[in-house]
N, CA, C and O atoms as a GROMACS GRO file, in nm:
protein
  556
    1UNK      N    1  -3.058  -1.801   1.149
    1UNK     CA    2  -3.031  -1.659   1.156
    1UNK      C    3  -3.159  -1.580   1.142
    1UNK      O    4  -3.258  -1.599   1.072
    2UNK      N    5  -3.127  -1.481   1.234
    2UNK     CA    6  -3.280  -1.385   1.173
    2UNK      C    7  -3.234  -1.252   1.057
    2UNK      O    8  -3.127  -1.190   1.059
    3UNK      N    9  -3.319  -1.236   0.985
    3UNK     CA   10  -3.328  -1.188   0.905
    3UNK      C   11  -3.224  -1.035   0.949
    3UNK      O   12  -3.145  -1.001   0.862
    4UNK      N   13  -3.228  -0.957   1.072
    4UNK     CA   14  -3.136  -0.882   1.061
    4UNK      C   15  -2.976  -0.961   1.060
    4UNK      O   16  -2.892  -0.934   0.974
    5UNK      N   17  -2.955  -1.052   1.161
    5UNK     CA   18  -2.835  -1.142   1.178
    5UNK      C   19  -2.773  -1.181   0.983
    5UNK      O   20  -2.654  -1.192   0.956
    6UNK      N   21  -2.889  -1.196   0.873
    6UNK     CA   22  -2.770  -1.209   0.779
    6UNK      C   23  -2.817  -1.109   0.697
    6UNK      O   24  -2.822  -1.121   0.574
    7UNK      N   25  -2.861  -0.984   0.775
    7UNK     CA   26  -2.871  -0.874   0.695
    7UNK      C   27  -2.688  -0.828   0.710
    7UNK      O   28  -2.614  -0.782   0.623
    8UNK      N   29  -2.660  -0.860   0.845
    8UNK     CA   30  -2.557  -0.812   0.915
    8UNK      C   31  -2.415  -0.878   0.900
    8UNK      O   32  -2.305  -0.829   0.926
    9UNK      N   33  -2.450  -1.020   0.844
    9UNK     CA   34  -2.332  -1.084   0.763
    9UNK      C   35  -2.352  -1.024   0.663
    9UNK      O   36  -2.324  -0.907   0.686
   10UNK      N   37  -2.394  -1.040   0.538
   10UNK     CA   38  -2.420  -0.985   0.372
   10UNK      C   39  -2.352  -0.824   0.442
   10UNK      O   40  -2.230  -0.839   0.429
   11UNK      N   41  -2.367  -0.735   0.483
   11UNK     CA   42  -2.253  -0.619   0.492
   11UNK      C   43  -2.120  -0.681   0.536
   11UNK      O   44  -2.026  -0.660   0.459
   12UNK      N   45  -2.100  -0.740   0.623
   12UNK     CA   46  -1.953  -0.755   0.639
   12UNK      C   47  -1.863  -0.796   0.577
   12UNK      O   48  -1.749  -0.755   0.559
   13UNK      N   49  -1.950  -0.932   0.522
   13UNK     CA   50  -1.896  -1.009   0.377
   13UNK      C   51  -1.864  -0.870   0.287
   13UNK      O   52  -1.751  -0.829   0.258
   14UNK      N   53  -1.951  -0.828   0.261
   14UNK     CA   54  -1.966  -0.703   0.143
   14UNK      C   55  -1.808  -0.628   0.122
   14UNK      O   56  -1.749  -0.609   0.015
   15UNK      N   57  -1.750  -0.582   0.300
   15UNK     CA   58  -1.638  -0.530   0.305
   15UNK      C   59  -1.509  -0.610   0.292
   15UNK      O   60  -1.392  -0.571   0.297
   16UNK      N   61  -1.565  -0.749   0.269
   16UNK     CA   62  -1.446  -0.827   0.263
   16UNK      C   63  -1.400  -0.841   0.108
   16UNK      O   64  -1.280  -0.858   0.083
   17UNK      N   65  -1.487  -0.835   0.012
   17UNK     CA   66  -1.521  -0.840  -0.140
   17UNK      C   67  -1.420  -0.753  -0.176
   17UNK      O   68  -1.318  -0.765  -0.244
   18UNK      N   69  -1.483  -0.646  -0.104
   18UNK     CA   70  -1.446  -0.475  -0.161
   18UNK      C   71  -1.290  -0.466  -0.125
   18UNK      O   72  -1.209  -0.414  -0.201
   19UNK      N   73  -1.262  -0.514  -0.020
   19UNK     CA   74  -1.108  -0.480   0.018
   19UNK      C   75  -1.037  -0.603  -0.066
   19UNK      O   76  -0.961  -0.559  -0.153
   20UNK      N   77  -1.045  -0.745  -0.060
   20UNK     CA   78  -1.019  -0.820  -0.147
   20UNK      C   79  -1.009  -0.761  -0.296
   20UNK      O   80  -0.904  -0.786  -0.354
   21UNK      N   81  -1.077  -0.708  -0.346
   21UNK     CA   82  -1.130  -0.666  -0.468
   21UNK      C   83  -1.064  -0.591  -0.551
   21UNK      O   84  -1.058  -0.579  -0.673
   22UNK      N   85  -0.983  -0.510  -0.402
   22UNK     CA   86  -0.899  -0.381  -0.473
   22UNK      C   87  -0.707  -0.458  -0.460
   22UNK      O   88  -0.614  -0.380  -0.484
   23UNK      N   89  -0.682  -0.573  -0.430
   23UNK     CA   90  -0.597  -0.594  -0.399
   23UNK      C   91  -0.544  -0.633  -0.576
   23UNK      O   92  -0.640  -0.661  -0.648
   24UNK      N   93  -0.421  -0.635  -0.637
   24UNK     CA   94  -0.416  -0.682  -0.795
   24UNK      C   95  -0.268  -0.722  -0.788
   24UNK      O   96  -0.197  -0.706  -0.688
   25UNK      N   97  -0.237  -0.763  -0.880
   25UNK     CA   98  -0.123  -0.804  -0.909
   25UNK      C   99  -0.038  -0.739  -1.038
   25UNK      O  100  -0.098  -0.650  -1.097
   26UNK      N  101   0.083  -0.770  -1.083
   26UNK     CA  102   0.150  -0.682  -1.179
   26UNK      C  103   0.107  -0.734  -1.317
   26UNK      O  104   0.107  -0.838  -1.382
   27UNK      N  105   0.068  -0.597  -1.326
   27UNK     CA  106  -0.012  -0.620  -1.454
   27UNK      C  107  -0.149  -0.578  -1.448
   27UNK      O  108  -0.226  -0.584  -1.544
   28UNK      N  109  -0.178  -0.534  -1.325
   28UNK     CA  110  -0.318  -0.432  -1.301
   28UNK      C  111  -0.424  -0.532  -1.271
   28UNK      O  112  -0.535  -0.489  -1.238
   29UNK      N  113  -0.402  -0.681  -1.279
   29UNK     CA  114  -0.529  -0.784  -1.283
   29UNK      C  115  -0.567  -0.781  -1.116
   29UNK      O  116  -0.483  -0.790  -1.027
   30UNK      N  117  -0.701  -0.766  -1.096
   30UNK     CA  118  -0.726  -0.759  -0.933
   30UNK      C  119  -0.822  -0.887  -0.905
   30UNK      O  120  -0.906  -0.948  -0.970
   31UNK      N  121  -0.751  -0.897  -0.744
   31UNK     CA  122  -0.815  -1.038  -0.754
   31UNK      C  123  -0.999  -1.047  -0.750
   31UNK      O  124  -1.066  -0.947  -0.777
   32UNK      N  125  -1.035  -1.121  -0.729
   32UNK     CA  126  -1.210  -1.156  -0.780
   32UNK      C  127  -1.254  -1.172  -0.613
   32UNK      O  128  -1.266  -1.280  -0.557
   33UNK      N  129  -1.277  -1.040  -0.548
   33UNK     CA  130  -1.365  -1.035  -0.404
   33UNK      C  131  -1.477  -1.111  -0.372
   33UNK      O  132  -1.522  -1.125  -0.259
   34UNK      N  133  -1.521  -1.160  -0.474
   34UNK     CA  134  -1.684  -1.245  -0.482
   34UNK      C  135  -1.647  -1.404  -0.484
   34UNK      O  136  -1.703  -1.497  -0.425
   35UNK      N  137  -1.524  -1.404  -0.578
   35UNK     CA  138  -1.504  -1.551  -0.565
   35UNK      C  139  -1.433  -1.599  -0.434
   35UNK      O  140  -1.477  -1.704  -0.386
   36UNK      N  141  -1.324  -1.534  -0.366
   36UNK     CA  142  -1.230  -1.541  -0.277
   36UNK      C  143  -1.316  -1.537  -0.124
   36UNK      O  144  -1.266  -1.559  -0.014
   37UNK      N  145  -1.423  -1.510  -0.147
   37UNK     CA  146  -1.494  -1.436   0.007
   37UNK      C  147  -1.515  -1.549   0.066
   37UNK      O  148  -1.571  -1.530   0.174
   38UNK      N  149  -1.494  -1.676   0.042
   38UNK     CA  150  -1.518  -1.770   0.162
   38UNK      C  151  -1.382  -1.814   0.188
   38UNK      O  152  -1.390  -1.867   0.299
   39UNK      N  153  -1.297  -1.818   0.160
   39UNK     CA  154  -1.147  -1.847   0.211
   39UNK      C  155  -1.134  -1.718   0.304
   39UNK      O  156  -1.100  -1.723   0.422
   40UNK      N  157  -1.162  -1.626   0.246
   40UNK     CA  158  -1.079  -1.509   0.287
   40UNK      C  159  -1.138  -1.489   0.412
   40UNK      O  160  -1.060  -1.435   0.490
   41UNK      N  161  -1.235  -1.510   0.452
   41UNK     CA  162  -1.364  -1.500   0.564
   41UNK      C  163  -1.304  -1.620   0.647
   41UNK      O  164  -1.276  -1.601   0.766
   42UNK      N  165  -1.286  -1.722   0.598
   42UNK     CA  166  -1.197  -1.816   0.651
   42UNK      C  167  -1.055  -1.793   0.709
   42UNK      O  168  -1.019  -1.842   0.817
   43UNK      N  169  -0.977  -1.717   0.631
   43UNK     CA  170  -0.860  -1.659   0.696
   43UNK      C  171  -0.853  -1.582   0.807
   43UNK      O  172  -0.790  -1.594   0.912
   44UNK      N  173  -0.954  -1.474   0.751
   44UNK     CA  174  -0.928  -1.399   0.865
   44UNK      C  175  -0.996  -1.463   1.001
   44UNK      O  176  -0.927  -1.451   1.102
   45UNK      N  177  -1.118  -1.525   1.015
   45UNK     CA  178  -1.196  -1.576   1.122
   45UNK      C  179  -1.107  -1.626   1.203
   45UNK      O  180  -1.088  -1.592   1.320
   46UNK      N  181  -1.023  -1.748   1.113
   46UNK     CA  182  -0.940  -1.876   1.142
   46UNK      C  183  -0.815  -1.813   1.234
   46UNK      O  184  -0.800  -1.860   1.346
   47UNK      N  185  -0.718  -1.698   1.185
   47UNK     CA  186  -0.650  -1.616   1.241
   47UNK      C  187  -0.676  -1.567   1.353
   47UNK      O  188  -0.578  -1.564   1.428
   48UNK      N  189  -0.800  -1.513   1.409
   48UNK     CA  190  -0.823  -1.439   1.523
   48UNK      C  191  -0.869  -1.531   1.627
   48UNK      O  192  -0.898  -1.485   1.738
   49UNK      N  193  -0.876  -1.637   1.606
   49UNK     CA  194  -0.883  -1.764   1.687
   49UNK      C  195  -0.793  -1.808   1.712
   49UNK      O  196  -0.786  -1.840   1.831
   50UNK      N  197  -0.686  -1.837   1.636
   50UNK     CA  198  -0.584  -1.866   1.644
   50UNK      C  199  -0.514  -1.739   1.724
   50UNK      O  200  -0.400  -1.782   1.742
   51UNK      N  201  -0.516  -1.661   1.758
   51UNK     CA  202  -0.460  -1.529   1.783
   51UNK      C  203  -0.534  -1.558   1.946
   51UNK      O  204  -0.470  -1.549   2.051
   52UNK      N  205  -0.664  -1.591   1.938
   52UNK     CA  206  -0.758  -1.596   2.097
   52UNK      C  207  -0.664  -1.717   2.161
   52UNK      O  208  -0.616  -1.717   2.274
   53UNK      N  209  -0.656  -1.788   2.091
   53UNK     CA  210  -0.592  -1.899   2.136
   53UNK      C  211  -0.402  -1.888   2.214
   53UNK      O  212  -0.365  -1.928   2.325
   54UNK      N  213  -0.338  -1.836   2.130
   54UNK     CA  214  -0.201  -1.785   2.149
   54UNK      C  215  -0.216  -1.683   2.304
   54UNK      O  216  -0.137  -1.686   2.398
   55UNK      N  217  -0.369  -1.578   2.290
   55UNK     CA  218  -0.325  -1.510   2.369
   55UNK      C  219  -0.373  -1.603   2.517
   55UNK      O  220  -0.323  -1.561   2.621
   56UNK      N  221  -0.442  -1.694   2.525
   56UNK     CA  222  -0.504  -1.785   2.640
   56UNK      C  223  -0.338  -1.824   2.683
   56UNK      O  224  -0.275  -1.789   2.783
   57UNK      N  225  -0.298  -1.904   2.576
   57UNK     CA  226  -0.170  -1.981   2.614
   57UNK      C  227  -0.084  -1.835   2.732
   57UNK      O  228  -0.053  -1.834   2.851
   58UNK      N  229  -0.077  -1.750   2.643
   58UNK     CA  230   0.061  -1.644   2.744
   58UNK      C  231  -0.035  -1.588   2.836
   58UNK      O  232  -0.006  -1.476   2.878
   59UNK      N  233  -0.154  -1.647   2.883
   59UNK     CA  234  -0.173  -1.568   3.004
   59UNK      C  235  -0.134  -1.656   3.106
   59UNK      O  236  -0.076  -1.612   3.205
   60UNK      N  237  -0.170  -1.824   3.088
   60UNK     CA  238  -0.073  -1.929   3.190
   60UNK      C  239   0.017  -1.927   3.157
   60UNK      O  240   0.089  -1.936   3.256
   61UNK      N  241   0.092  -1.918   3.050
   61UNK     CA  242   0.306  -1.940   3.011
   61UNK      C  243   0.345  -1.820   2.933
   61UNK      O  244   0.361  -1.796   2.814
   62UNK      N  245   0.350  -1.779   2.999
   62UNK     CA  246   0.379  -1.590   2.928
   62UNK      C  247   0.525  -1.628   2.858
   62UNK      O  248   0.613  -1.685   2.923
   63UNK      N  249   0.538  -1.601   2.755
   63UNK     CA  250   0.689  -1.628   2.730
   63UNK      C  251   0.768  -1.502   2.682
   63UNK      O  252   0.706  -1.407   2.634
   64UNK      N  253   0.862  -1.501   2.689
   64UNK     CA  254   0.938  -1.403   2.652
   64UNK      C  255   1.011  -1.316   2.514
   64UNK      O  256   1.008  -1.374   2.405
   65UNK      N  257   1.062  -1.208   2.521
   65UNK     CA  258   1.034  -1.138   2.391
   65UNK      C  259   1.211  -1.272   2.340
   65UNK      O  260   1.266  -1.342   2.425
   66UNK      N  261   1.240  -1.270   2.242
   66UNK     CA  262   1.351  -1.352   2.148
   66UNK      C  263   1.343  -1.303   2.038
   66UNK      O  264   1.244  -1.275   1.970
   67UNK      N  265   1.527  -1.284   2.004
   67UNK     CA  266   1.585  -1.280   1.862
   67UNK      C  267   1.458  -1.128   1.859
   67UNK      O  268   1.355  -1.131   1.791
   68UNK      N  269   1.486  -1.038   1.925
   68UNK     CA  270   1.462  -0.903   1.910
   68UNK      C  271   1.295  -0.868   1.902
   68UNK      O  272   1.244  -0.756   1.900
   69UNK      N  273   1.226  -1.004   1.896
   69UNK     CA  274   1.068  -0.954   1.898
   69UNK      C  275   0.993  -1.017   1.971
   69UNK      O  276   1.019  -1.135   1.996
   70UNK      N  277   0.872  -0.951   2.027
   70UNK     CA  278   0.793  -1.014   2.165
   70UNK      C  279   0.719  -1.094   2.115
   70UNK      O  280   0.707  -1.108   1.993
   71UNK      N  281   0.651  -1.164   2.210
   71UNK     CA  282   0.632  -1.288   2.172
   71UNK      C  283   0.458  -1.269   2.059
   71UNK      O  284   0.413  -1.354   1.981
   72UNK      N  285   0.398  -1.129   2.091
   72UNK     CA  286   0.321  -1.121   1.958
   72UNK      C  287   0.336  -1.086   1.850
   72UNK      O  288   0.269  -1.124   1.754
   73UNK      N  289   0.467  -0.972   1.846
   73UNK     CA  290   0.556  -0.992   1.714
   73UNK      C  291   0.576  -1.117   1.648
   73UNK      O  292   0.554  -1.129   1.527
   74UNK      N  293   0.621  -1.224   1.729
   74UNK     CA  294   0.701  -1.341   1.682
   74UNK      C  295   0.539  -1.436   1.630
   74UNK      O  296   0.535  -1.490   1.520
   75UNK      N  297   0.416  -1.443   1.729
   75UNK     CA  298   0.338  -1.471   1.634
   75UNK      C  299   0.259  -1.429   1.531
   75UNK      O  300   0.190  -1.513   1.473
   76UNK      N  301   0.255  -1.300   1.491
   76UNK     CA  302   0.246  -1.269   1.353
   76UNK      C  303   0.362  -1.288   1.218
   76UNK      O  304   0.354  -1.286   1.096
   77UNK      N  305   0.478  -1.308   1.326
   77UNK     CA  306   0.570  -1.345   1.215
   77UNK      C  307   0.578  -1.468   1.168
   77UNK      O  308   0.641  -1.499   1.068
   78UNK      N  309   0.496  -1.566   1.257
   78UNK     CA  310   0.538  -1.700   1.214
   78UNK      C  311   0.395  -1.732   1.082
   78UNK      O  312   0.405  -1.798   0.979
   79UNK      N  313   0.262  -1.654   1.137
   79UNK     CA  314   0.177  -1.623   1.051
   79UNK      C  315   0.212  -1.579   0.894
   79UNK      O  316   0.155  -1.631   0.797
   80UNK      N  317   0.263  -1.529   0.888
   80UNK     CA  318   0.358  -1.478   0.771
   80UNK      C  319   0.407  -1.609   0.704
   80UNK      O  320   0.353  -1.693   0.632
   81UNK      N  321   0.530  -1.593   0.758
   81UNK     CA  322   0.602  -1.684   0.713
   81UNK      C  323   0.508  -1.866   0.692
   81UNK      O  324   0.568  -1.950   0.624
   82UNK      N  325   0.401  -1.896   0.738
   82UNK     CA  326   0.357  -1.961   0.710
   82UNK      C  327   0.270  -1.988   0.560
   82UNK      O  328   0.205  -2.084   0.520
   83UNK      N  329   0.299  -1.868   0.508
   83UNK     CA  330   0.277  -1.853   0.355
   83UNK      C  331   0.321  -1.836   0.248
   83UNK      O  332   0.275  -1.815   0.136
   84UNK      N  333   0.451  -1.850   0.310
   84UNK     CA  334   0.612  -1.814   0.214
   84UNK      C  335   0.612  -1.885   0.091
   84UNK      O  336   0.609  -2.003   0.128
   85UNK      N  337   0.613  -1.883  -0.023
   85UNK     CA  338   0.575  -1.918  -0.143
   85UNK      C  339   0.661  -1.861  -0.229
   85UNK      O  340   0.720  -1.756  -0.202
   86UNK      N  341   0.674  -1.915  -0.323
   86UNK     CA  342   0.781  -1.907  -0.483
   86UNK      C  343   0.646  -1.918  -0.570
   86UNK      O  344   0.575  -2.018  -0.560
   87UNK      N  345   0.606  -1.781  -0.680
   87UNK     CA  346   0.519  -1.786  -0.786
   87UNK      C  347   0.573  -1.726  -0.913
   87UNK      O  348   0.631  -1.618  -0.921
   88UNK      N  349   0.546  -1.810  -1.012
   88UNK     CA  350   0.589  -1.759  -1.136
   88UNK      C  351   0.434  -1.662  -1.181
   88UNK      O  352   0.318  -1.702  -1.179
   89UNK      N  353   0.488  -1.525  -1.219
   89UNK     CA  354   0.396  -1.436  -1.293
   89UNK      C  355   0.276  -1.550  -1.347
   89UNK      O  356   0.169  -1.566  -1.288
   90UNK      N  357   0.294  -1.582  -1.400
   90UNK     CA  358   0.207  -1.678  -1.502
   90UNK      C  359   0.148  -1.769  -1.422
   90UNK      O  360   0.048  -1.825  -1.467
   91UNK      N  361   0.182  -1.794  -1.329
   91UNK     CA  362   0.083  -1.911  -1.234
   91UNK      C  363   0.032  -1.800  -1.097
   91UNK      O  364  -0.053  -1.847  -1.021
   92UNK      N  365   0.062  -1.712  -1.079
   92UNK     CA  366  -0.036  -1.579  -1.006
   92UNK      C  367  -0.172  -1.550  -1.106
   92UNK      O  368  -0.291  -1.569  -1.080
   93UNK      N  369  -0.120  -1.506  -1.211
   93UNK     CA  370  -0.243  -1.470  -1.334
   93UNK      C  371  -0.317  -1.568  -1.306
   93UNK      O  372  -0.417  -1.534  -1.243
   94UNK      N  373  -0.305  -1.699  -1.331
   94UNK     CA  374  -0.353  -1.819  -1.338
   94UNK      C  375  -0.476  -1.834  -1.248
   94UNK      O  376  -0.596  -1.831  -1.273
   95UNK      N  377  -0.405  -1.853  -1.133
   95UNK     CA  378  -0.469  -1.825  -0.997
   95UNK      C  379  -0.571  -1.741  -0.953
   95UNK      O  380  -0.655  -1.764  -0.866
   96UNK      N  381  -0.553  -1.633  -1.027
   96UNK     CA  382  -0.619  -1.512  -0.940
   96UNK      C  383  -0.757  -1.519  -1.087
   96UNK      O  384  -0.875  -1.486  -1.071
   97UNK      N  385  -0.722  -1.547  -1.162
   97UNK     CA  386  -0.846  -1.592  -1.263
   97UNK      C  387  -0.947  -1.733  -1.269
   97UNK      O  388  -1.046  -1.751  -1.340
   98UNK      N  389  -0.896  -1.809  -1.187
   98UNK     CA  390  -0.932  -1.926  -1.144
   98UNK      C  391  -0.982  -1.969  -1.041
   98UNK      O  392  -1.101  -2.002  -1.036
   99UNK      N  393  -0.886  -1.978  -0.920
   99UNK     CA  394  -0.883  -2.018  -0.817
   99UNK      C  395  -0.988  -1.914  -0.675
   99UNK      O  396  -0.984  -1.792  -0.662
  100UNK      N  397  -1.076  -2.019  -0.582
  100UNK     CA  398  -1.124  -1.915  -0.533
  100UNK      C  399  -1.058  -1.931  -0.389
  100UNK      O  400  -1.112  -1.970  -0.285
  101UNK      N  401  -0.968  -1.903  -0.406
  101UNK     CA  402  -0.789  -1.902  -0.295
  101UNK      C  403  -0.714  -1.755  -0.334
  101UNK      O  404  -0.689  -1.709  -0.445
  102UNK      N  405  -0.706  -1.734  -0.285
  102UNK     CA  406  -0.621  -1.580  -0.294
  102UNK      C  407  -0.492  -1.575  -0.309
  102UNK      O  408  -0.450  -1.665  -0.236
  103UNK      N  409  -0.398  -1.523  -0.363
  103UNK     CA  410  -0.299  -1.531  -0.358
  103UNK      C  411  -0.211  -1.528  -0.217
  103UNK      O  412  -0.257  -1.452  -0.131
  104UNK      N  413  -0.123  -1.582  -0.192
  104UNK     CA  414  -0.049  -1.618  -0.076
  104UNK      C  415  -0.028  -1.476   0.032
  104UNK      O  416  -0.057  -1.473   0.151
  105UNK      N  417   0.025  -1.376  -0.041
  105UNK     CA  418   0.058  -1.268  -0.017
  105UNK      C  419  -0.047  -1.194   0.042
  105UNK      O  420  -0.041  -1.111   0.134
  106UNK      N  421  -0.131  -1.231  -0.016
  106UNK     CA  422  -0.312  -1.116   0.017
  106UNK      C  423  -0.377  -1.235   0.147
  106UNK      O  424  -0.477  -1.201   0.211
  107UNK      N  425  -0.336  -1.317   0.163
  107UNK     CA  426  -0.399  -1.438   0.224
  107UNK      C  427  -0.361  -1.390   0.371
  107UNK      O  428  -0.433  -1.403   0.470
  108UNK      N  429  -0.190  -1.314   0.366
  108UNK     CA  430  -0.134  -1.284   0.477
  108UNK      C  431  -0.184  -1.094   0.499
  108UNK      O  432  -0.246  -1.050   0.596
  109UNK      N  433  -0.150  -1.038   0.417
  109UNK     CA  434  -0.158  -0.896   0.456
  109UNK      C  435  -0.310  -0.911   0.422
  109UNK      O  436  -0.332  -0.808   0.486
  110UNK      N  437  -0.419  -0.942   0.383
  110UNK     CA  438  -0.552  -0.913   0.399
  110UNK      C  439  -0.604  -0.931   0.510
  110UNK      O  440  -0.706  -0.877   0.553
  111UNK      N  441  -0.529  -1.017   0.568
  111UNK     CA  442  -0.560  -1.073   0.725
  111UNK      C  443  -0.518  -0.959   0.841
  111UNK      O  444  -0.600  -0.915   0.922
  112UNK      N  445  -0.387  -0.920   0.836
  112UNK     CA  446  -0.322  -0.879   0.879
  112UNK      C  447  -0.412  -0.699   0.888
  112UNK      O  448  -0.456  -0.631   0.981
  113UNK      N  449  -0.407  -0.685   0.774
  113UNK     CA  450  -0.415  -0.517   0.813
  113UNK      C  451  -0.570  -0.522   0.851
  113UNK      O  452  -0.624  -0.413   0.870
  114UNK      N  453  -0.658  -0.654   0.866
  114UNK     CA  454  -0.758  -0.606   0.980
  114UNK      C  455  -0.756  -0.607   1.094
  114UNK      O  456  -0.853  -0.569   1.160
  115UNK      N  457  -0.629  -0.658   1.157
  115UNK     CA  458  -0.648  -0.707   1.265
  115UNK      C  459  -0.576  -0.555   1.349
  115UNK      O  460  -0.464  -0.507   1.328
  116UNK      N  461  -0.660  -0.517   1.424
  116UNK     CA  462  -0.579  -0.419   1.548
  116UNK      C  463  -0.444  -0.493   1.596
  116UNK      O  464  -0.330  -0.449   1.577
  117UNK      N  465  -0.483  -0.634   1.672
  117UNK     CA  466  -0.352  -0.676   1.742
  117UNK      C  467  -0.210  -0.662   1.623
  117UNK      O  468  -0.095  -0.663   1.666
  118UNK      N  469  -0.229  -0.654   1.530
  118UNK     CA  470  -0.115  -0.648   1.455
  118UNK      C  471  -0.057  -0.499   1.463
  118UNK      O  472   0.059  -0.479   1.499
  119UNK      N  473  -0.126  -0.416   1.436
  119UNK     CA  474  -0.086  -0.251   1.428
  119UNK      C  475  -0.007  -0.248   1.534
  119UNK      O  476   0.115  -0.242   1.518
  120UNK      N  477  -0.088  -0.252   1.712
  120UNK     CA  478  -0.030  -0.270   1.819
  120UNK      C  479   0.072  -0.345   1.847
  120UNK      O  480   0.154  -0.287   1.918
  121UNK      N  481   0.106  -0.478   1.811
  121UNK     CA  482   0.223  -0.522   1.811
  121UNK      C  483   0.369  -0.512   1.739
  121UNK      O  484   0.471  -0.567   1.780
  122UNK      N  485   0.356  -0.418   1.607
  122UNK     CA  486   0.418  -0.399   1.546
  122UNK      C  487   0.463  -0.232   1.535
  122UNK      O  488   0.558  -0.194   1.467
  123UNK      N  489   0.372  -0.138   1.621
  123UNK     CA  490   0.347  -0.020   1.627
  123UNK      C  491   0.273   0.070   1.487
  123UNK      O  492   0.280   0.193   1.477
  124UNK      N  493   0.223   0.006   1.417
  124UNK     CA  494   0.198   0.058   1.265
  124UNK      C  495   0.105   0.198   1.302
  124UNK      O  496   0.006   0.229   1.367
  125UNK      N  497   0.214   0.263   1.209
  125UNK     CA  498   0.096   0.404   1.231
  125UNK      C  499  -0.053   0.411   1.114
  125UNK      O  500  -0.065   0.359   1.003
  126UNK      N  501  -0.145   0.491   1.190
  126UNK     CA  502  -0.246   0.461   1.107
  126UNK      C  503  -0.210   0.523   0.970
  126UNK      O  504  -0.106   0.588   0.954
  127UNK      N  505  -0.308   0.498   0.864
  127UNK     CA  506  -0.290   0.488   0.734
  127UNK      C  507  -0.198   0.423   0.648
  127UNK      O  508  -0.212   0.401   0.528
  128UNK      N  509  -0.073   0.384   0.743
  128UNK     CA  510  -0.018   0.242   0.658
  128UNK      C  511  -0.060   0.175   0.631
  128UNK      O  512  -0.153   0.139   0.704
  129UNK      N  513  -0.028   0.075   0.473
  129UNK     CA  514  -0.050  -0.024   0.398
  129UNK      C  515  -0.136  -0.129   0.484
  129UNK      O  516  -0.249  -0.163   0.446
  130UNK      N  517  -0.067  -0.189   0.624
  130UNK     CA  518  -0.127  -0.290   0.678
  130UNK      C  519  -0.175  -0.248   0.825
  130UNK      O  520  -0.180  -0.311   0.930
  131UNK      N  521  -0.213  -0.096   0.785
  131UNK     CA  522  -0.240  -0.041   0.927
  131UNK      C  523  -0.416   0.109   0.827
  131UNK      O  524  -0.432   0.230   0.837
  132UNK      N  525  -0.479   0.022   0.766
  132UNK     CA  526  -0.576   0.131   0.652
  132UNK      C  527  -0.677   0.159   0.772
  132UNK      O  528  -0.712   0.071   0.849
  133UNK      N  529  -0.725   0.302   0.779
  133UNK     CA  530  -0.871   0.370   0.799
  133UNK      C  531  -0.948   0.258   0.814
  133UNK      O  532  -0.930   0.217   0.928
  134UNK      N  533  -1.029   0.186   0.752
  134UNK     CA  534  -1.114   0.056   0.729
  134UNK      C  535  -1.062  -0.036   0.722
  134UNK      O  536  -0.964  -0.062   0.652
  135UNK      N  537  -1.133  -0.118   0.814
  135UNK     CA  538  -1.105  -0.237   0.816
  135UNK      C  539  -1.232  -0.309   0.780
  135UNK      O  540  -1.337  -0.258   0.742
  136UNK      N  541  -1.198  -0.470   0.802
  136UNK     CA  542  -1.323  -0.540   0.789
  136UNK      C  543  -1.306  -0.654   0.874
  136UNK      O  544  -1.202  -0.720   0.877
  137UNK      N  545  -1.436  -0.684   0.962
  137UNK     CA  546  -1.474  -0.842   0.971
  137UNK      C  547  -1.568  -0.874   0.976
  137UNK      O  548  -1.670  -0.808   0.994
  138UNK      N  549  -1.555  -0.993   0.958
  138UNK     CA  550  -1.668  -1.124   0.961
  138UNK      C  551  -1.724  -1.156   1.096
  138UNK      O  552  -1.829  -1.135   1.157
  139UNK      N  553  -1.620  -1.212   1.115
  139UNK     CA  554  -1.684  -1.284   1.256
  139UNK      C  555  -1.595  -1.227   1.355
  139UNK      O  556  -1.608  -1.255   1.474
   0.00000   0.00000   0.00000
């Protein structure tokens, strides 16, 4: 890398910290942006590839909208639901003081409310929860 190239990561990372950072759980504890920033950089990267990828597939096999949502609705929903989880209070605390994994929930909507294709597929008006002013990425 040249010296501007990870001048230019170290900010992006930076916004990933900060939005991570402010995310908390009940009980006011917020998760740790510094520890989480390589998963989370991972999530989201990993997602929009996965997303490049989905959209390659429907430009040869376009498939159709089902069970009421189009077919990029249906892959952010399966995104979702691929994180569906049962946590006891006490093993969230746990986690979010420990672990440099994010909680399940933030793993999905941290991802989510950077991504444009989500707003657009879902219609989110701006300043909603998973539709914020700022966003962030990495890569």
């Amino acid at each position: 890398w040249t010296k501007q190239d990870a001048a230019g990561f170290k900010t992006r990372a930076a916004c990933i910290v900060k939005e991570y950072g402010g995310f908390s759980i009940a009980g006011g504890l917020h998760l740790k942006g510094d520890v989480t920033l390589g998963e989370n950089t991972a999530d989201n990267g990993g997602t929009r590839l996965a997303w490049a990828a989905f959209q390659r597939a429907q430009a040869s096999h376009p498939s159709e909208p089902a069970d009421g949502f189009t077919p990029a609705q249906r892959f952010f929903v399966a995104f979702g639901q691929s994180w569906c989880t049962n946590q006891t209070a006490e093993s969230a605390r746990l986690q979010v003081l420990t672990d440099p994994h994010s909680l399940a929930e933030f793993r999905v909507n941290g991802v989510l409310r950077n991504m444009t294709e989500f707003r657009e597929a879902f219609a989110c008006k701006p300043g909603a929860p998973l539709a914020p002013k700022q966003t962030c990425r990495v890569w």
